[in-house]
N, C-alpha and C positions, 0 to 999 in steps of 0.2 A: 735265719729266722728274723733276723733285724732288718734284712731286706724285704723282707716280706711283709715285716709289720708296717715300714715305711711306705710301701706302694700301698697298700689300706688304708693307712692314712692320704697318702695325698689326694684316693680314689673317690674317697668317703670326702675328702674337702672339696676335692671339685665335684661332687655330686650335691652340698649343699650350694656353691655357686650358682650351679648350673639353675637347682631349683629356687633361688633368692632372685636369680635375672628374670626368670620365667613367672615369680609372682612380681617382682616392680612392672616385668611388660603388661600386665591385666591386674594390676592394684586398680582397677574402673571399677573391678568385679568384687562382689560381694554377697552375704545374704539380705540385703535390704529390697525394697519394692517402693515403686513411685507409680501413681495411676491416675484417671480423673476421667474427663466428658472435657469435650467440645461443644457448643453450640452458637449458633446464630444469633441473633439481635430481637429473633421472635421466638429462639428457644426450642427452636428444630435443630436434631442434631447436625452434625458436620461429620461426612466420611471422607477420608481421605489428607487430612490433614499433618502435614508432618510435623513431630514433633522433636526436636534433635537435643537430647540432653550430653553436658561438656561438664566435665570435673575438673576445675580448673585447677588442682592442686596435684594433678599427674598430666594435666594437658592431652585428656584422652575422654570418648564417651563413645552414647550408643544413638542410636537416633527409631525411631516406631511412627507408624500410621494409626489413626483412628477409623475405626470398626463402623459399620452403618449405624452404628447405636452414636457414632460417637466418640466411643469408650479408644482408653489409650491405655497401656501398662508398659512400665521398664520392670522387669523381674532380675534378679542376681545382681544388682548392684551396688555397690560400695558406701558408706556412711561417709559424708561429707556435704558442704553447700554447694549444689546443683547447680547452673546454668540451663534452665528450660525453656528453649526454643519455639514457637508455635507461628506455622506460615502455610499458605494454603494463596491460591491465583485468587485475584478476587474480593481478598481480603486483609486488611491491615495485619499485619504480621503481630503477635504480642512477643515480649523477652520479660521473663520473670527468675525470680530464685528461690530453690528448695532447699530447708536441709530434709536429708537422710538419714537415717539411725539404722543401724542392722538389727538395733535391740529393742527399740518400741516403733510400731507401725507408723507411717508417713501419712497424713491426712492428705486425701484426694483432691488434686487440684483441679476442680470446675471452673475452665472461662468460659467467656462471652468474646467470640471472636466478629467484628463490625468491618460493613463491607465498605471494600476500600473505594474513597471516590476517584472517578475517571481522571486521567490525568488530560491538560487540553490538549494533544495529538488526540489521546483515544474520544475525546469526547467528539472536536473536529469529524478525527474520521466517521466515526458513528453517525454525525446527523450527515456527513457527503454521503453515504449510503443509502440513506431515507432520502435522501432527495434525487440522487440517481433513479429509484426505485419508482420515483412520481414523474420525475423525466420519462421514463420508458412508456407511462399511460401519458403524458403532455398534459400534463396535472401541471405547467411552467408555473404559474402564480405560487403556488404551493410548496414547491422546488423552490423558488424566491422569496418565500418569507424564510424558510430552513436559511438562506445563503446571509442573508438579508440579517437574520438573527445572531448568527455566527459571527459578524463584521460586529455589530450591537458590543457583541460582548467580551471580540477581540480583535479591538477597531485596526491593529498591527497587521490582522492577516486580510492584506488589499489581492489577497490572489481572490478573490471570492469575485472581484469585480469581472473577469472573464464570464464566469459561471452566470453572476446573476444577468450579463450581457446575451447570453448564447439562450436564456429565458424569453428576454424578450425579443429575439430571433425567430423562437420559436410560435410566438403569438406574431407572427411581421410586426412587430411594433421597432419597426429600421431607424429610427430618429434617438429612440428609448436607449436601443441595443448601441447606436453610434456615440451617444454619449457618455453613457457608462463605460467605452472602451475607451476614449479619449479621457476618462479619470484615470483607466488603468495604464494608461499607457504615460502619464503624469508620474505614475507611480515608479516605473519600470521603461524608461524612454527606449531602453537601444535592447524592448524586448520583439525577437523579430517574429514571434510567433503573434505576440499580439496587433503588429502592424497585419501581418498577413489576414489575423480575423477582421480587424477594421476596415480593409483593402474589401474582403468579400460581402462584408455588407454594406459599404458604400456601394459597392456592385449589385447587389438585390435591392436596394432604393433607389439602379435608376442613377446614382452618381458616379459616373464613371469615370469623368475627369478628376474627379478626388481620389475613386480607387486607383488610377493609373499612377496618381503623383505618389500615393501610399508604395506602390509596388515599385517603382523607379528609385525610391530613394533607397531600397534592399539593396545591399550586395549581394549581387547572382549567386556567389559563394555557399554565401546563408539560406539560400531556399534550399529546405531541406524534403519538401512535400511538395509534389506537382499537382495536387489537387485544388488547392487555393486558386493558384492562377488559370488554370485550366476551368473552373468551376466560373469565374470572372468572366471569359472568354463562352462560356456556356450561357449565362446571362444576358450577353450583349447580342446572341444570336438570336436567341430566346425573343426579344426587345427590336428584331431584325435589322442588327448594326451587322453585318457581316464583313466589314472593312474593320472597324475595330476592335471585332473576335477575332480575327484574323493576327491580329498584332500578339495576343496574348496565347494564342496555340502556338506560333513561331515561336516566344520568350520561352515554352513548356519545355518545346520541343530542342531548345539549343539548348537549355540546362538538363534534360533529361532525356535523349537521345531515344531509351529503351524502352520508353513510355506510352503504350501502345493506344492509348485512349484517345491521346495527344492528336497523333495522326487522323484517326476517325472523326473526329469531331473537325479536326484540319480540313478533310475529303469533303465533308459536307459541307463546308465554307468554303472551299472552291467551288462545289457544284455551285452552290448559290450563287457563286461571282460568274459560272460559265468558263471557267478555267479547267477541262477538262482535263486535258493532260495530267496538270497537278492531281487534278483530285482522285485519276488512277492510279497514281505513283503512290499517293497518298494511302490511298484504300488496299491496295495491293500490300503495302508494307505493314498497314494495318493485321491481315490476315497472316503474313508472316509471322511476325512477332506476339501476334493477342494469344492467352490460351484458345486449346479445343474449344471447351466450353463457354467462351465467352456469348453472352447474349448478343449482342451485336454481331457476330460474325455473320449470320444468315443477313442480316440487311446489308450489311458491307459487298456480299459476294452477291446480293440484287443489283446492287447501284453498281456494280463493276461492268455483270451483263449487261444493263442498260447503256453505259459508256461503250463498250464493246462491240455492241450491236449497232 
């Protein structure tokens, strides 16, 4: 019998254990209630809002979203001074504190949550998209005051001098666009994408002897885009130098081997000089290498039959 009464008692004491661990793990929980509204700065509600309440006195809580109304509740929980959280995208976060009573109702917490201002990256990126957006109709000026504005009021970001440059590129204002990049490039000397854009519009003004010196002073290394110089070389033929297009489809063509454009544009610059030979080695290799669909292929496989024939 004494063993018996003993294993009831210790069965019955570890069953009060077991339930004293099982109420410290959700001592959060209780009969109290905590509730309120969300709203905005004009007093429209806010859905969606999280609301994350913490009881700092078991280091444990609940966290709820607001209702299209709004409306938030935490129901079953515990009497003590809250931590109530309130954060949503968008919007400056609020952190406030309640108490809770289990035994007289909690007055409704109604805020006013204020929308957060842009930080300068989001603001940046924001207006580079409104100006892209005017670039695409060649709205440049327009695009130029947005770049133009940006610098204004955060005279630190000198990347904008590319942009506001490739503006006046696009109006040919070549003199406008050649200055602006020699600030930026004041700014960023051993940046070699900026020389390469300097190099191409020294080349669509016609000064070629500046773009070459632009492009000589690169390390072959560092060209990482065959179209600069090839675009150069496109110019000069354009402007009917075909002796010194010629120099800049060789340069394309020995930094980027697989570059099929390079060649085409090469073939036509032979034809011009009367160097046949080349320019069906040229054209030939052309068609090898370009895709199917390239536009070019049909003129390429003309000017072969005419060499041919």
């Amino acid at each position: 019998m004494l063993r018996l009464r003993l294993k009831a008692f210790v069965l019955a004491a570890l069953a009060v254990v077991l339930v004293a661990a099982a109420a410290q793990a959700q001592d959060w929980r209780g009969a109290g209630r905590i509730g309120g509204t969300v709203t905005d700065e004009a007093g429209h509600p806010l859905e969606g809002v999280t609301v994350k309440l913490f009881l700092p006195a078991v280091k444990e809580g609940t966290t709820v979203k607001t209702n299209k109304k709004g409306e938030w509740a935490a129901n079953g929980i515990a009497s003590g001074n809250w931590q109530v959280d309130f954060s949503m995208p968008g919007y400056d976060a609020r952190k406030l504190s309640a108490s809770v009573s289990e035994l007289v109702r909690t007055p409704p917490m109604d805020i006013v949550m204020k929308k957060a201002k842009p930080t300068p990256n989001e603001e940046i990126r924001d207006e580079l998209l409104k100006a892209a957006a005017l670039l695409r109709q060649d709205k440049f000026a327009d695009a130029r005051a947005i770049y133009e504005g940006i610098m204004d009021k955060y005279p630190q970001v000198h990347q904008m001098l590319p942009l506001i440059a490739r503006t006046y590129e696009g109006e040919k204002n070549y003199p406008k666009a050649i200055e602006t990049l020699q600030l930026a490039l004041k700014a960023e000397p051993d940046n070699v994408q900026l020389k390469l854009l300097l190099a191409s519009v020294y080349g669509q003004n016609g000064q070629f002897d500046l773009s070459k010196q632009e492009i000589d002073a690169i390390d072959p290394a560092k060209l990482t885009d065959p179209t600069v110089v090839l675009n150069i070389g496109i110019s000069m033929l354009n402007q009917k130098q075909p002796e010194g297009a010629m120099e800049y489809f060789n340069k394309t063509i020995a930094r980027f081997p697989d570059f099929p454009d390079a060649y085409y544009y090469r073939g036509i610059t032979n034809l011009q000089l009367e160097h046949n030979d080349a320019a069906k080695a040229d054209l030939e290799k052309y068609i090898q290498i370009a895709p199917s669909n390239a536009p070019e292929i049909a003129t390429a496989k003309k000017m072969l039959d005419m060499l041919k024939g």
